[in-house]
DSSP file (Angstrom, degrees, kcal/mol; ACC not computed):
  #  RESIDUE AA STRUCTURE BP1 BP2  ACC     N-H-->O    O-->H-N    N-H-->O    O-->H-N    TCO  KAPPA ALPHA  PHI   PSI    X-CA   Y-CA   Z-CA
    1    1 A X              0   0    0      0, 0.0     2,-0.3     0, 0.0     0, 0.0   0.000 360.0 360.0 360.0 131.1  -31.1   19.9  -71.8
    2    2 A X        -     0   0    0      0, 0.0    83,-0.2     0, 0.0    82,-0.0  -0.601 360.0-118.5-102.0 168.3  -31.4   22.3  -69.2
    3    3 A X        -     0   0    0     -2,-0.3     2,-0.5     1,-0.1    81,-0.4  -0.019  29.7-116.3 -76.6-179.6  -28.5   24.9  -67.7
    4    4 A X        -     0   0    0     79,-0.1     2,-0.5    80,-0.1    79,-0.2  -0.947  26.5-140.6-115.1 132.0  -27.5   24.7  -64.4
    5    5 A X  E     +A   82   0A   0     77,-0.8    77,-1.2    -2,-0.5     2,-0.3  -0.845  23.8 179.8-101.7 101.4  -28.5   27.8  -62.6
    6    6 A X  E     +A   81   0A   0     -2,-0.5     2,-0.4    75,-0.2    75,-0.2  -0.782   9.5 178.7-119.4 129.4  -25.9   29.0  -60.2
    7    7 A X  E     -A   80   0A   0     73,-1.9    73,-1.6    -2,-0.3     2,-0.4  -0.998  12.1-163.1-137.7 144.7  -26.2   32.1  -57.9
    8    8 A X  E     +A   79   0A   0     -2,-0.4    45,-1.8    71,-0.2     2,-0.3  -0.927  12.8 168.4-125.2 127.7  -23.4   32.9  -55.6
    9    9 A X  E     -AB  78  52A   0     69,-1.6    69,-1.4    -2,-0.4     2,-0.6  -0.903  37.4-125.0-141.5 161.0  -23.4   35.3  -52.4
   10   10 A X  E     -AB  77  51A   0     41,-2.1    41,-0.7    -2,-0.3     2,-0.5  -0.979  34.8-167.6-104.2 125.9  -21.3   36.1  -49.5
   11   11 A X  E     -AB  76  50A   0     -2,-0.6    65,-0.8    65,-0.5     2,-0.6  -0.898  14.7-153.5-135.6 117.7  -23.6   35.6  -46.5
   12   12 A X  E     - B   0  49A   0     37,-0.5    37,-3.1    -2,-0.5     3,-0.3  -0.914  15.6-167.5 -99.8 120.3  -22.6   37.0  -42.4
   13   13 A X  E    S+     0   0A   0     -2,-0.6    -1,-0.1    61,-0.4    62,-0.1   0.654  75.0  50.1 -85.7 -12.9  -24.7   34.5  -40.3
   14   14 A X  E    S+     0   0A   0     60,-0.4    34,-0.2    32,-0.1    -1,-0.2   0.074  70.3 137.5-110.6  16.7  -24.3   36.3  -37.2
   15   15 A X  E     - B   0  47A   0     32,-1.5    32,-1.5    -3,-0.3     3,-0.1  -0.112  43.6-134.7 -76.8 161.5  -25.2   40.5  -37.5
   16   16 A X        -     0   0    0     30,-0.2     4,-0.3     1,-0.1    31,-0.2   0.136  41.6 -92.0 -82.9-155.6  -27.2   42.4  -34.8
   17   17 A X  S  > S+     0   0    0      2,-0.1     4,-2.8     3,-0.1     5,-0.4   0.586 130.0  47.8 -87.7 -31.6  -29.7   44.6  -36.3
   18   18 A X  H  > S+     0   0    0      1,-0.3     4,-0.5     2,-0.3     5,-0.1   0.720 116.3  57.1 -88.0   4.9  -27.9   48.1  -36.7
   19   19 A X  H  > S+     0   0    0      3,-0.1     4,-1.9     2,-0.1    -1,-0.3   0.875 109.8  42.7 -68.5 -42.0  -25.1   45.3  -38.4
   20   20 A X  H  > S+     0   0    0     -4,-0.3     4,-0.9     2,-0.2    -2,-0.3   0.612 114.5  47.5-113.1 -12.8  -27.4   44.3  -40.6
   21   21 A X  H  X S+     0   0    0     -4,-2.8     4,-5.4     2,-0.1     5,-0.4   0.852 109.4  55.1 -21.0 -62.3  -29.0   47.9  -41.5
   22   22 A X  H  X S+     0   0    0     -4,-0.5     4,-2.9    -5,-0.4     5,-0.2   0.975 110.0  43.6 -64.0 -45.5  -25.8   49.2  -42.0
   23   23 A X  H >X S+     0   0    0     -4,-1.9     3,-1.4     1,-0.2     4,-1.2   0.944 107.3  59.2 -58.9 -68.3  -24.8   46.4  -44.7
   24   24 A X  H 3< S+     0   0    0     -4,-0.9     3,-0.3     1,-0.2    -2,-0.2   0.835 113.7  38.4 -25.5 -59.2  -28.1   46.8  -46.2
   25   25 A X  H 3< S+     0   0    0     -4,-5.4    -1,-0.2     1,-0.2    -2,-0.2   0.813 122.3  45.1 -70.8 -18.3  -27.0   51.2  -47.0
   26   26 A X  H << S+     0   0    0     -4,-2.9     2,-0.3    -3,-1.4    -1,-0.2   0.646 102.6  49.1-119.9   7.1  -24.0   50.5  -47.7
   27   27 A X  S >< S-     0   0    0     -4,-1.2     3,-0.8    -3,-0.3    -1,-0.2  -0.982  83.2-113.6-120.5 126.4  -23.3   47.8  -49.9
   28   28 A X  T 3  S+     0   0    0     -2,-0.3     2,-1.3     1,-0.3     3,-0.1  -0.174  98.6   3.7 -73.8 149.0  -25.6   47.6  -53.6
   29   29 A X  T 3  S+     0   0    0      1,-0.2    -1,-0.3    22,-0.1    -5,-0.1  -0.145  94.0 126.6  67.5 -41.8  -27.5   44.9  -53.5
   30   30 A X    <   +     0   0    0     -2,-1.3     2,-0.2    -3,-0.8    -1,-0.2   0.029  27.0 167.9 -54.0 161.5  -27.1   43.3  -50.1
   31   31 A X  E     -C   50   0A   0     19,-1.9    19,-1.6    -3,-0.1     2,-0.5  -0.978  18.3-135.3-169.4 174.8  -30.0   42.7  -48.0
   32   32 A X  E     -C   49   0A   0     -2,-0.2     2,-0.3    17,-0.2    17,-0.2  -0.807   7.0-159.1-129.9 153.2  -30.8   40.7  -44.8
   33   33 A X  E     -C   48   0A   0     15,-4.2    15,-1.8    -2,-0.5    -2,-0.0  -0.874  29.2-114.6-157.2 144.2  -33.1   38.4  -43.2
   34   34 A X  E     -C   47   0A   0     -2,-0.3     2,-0.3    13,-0.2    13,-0.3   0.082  38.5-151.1 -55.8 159.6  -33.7   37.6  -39.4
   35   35 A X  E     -C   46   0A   0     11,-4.7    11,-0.6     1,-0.1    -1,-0.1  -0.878  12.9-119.0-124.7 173.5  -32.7   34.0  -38.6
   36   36 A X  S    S+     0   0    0     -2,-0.3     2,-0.7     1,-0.1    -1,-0.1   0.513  77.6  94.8-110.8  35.7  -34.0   31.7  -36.2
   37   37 A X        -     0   0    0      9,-0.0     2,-0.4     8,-0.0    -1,-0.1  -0.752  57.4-154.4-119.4 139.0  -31.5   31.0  -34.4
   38   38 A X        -     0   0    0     -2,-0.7     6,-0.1     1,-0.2     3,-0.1  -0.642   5.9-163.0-110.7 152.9  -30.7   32.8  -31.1
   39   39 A X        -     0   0    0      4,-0.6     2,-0.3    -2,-0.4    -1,-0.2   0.962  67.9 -38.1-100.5 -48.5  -27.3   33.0  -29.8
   40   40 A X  B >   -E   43   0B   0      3,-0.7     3,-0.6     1,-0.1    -1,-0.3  -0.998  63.5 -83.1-161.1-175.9  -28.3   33.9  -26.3
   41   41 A X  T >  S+     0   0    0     -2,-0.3     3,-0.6     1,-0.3    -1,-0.1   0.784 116.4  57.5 -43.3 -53.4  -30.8   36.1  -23.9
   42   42 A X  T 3  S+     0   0    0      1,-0.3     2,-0.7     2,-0.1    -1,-0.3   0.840 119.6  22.2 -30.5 -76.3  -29.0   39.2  -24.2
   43   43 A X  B <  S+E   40   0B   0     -3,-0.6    -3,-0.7     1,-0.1    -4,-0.6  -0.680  75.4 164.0-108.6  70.4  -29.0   39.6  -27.8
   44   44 A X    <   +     0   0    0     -2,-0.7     2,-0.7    -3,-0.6    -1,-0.1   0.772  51.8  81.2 -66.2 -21.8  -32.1   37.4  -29.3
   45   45 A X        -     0   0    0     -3,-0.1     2,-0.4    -7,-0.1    -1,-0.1  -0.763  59.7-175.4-117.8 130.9  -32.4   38.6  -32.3
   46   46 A X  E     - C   0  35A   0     -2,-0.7   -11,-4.7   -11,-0.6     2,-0.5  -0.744   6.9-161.7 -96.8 141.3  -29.8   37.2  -35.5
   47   47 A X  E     -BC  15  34A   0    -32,-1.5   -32,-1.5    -2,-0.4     2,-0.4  -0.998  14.3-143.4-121.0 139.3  -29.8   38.4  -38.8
   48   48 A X  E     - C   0  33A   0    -15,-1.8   -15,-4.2    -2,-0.5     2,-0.2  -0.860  22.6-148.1 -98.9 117.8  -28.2   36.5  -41.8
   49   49 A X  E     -BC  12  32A   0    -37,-3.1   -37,-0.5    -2,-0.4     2,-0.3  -0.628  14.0-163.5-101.8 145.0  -26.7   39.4  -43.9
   50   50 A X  E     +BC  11  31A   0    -19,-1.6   -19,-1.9    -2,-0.2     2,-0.3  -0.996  13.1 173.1-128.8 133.1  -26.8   38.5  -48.1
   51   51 A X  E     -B   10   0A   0    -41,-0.7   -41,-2.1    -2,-0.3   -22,-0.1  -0.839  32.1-127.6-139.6 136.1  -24.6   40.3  -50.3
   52   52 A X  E     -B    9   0A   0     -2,-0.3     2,-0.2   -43,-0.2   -43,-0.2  -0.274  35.5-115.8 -79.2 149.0  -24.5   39.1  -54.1
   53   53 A X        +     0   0    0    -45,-1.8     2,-0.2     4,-0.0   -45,-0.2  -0.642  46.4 158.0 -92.6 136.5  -20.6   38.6  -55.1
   54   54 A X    >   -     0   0    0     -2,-0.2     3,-1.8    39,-0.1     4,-0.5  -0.933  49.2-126.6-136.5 150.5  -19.5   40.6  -57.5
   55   55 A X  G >  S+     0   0    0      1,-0.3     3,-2.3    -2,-0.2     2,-1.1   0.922 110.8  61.5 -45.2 -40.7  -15.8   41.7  -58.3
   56   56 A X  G 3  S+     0   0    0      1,-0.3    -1,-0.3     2,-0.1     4,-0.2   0.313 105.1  52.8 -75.6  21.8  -16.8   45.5  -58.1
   57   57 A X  G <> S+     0   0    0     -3,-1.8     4,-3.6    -2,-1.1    -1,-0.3   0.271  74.7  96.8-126.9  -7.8  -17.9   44.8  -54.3
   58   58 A X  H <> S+     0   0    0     -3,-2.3     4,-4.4    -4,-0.5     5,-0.3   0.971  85.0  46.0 -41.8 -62.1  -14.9   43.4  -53.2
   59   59 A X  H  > S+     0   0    0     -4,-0.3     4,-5.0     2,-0.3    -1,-0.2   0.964 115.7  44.4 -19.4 -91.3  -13.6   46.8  -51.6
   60   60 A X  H  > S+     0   0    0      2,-0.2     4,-2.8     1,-0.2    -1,-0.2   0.902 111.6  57.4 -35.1 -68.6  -16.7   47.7  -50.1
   61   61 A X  H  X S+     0   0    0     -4,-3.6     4,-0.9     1,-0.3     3,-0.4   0.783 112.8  39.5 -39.7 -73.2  -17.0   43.8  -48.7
   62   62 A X  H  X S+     0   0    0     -4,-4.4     4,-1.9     1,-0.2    -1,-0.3   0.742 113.3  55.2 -66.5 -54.7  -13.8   43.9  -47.0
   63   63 A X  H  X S+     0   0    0     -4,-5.0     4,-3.1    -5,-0.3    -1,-0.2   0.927 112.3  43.4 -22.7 -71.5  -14.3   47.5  -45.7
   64   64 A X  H  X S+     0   0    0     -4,-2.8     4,-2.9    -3,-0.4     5,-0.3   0.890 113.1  51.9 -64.1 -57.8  -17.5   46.6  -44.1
   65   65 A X  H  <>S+     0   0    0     -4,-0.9     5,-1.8     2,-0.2    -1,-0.2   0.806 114.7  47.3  -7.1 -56.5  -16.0   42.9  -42.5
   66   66 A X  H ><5S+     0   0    0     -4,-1.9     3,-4.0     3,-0.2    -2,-0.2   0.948 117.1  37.6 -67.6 -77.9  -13.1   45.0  -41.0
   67   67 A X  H 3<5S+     0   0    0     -4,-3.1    -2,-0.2     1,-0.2    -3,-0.2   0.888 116.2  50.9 -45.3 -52.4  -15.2   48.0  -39.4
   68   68 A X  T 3<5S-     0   0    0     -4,-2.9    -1,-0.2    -5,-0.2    -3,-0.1   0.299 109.5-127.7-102.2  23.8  -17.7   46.1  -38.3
   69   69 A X  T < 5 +     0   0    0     -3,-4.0    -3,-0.2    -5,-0.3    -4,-0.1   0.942  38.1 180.0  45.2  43.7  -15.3   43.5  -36.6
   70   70 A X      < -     0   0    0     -5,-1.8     2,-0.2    -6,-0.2     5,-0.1  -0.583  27.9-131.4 -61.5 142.5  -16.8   40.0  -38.4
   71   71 A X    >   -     0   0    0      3,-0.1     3,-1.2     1,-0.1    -5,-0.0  -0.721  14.6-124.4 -87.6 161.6  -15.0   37.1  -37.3
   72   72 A X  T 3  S+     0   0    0     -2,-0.2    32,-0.4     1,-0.2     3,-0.3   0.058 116.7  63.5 -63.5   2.3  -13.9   34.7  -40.6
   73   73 A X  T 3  S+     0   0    0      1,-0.2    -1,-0.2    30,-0.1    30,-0.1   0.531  94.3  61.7-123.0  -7.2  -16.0   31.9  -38.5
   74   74 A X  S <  S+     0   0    0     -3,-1.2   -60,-0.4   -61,-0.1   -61,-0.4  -0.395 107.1  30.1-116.0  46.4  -19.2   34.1  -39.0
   75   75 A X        -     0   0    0     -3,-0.3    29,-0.4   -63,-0.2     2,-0.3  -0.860  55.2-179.9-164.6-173.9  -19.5   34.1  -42.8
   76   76 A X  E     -A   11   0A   0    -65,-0.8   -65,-0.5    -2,-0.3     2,-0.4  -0.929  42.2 -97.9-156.5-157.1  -18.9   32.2  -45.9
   77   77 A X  E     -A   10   0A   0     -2,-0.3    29,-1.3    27,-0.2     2,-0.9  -0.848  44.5-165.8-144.2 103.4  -19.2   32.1  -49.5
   78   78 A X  E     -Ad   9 106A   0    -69,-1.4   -69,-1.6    -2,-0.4     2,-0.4  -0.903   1.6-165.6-111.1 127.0  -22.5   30.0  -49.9
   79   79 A X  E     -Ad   8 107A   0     27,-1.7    29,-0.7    -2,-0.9     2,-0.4  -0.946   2.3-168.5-135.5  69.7  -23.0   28.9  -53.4
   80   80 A X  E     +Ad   7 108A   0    -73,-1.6   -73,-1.9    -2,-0.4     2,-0.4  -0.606  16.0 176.2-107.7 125.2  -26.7   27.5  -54.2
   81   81 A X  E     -Ad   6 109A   0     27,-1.7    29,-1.6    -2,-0.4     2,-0.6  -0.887  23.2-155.0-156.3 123.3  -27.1   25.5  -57.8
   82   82 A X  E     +Ad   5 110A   0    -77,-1.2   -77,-0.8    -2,-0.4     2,-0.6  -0.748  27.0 162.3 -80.4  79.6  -29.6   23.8  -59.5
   83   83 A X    >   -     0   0    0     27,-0.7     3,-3.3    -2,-0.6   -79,-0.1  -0.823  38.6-156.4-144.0 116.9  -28.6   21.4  -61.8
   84   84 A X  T 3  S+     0   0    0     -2,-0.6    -1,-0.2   -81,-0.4   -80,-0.1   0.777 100.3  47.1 -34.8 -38.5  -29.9   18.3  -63.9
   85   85 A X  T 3  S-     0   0    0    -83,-0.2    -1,-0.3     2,-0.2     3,-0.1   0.695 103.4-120.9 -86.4 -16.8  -26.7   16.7  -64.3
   86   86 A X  S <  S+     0   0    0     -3,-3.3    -3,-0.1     1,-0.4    -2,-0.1  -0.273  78.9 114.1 103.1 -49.5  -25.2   16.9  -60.8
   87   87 A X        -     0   0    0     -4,-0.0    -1,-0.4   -83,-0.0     2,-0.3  -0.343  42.9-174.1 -71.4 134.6  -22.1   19.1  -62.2
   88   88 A X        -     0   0    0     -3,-0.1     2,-0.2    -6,-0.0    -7,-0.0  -0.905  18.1-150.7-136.4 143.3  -21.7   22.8  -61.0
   89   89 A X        -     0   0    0     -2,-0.3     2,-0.5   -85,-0.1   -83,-0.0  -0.616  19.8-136.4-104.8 142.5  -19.3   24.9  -62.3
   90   90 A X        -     0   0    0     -2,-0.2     2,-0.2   -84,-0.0     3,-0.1  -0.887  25.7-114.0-105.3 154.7  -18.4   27.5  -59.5
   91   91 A X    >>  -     0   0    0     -2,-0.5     3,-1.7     1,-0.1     4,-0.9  -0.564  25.0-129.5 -85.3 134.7  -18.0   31.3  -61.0
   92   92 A X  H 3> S+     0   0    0      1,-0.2     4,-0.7    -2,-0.2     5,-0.5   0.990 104.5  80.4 -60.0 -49.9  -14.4   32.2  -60.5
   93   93 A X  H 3> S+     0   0    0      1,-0.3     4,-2.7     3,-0.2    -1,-0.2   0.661  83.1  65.2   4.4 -56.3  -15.3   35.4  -58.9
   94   94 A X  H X> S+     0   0    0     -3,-1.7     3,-2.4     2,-0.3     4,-1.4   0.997 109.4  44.4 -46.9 -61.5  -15.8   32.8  -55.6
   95   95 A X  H 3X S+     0   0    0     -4,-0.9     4,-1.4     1,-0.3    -1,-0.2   0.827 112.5  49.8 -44.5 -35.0  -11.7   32.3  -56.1
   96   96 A X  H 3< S+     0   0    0     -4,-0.7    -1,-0.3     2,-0.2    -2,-0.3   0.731 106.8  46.9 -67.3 -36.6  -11.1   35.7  -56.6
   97   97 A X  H <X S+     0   0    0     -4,-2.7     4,-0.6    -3,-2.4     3,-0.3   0.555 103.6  72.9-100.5  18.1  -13.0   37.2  -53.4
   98   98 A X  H >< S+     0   0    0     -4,-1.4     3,-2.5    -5,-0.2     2,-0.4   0.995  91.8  61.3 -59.6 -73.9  -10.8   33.9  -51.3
   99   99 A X  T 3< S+     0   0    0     -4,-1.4    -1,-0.2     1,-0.3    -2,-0.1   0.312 113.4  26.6 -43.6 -28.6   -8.1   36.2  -51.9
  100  100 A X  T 34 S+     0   0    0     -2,-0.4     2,-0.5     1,-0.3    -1,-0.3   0.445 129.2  42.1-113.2 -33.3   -9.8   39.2  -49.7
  101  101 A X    <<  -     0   0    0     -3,-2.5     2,-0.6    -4,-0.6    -1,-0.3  -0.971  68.1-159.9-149.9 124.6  -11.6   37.1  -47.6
  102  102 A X        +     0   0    0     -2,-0.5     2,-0.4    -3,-0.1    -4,-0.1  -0.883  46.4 136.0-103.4 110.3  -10.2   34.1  -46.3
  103  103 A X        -     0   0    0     -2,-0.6   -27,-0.1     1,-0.1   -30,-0.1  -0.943  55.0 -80.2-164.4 161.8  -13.5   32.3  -45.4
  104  104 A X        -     0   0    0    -32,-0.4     2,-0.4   -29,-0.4   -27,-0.2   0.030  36.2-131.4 -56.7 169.5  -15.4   29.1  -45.4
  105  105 A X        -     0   0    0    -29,-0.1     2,-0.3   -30,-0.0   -27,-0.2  -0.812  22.2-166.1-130.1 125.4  -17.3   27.7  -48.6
  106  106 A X  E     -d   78   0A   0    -29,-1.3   -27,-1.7    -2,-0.4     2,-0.3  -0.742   5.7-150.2-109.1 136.8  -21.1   26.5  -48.2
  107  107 A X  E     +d   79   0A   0     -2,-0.3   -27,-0.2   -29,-0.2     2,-0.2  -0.948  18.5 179.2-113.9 140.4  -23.0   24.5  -50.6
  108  108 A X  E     -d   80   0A   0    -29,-0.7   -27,-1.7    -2,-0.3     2,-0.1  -0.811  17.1-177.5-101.7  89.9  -26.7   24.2  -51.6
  109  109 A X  E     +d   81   0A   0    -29,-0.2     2,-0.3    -2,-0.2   -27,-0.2  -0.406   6.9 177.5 -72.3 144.9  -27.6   21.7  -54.4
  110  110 A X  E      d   82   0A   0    -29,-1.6   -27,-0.7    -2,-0.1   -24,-0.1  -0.685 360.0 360.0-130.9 178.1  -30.7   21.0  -55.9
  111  111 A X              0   0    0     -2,-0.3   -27,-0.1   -29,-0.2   -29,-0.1  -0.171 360.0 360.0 -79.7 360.0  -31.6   18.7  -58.9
């Protein structure tokens, strides 16, 4: 029988570039990639900010969210799991960074 493989991130859909630099130096592990969708002439280019949850990031996560003015409508907690049986178990962690970061929660499932 195989596991269900679950990997859990907190993801900003909306960053500029020098948003999505700055997360990239300053939070371990984060990284970014452009998206394609553009929110208007002015500013064409989006980046989708990744940063993988762990408790020891929380700090840092919240820091960067505050300074860098995110709205709560421009992130989530996106949750991707592969699993033969249909059941995912969610990592508490997700409940724990609710607590900090009051934000949507986004699922990807796979079989």
């Amino acid at each position: 029988m195989t596991e269900p493989q679950t990997s859990v991130h907190f993801r900003l859909t909306k960053l500029d570039a020098m948003q999505a630099y700055t997360l990239k130096r300053e939070i371990e592990g984060a990284y970014f990639i452009r998206s394609d969708v553009c929110v208007d002439e002015q500013s064409p280019e989006v980046f989708i900010g990744m940063v993988p949850l762990k408790e020891s990031l929380f700090d840092e996560l919240n820091d960067y969210v505050i300074r860098q003015q995110i709205k709560y409508d421009d992130c989530d907690i996106f949750v991707e799991a592969k699993s033969p049986s249909g059941d995912v178990a969610v990592p508490r962690v997700v409940n724990k960074l609710l607590k900090y970061i009051d934000c949507r929660l986004t699922f990807a499932l796979a079989n």
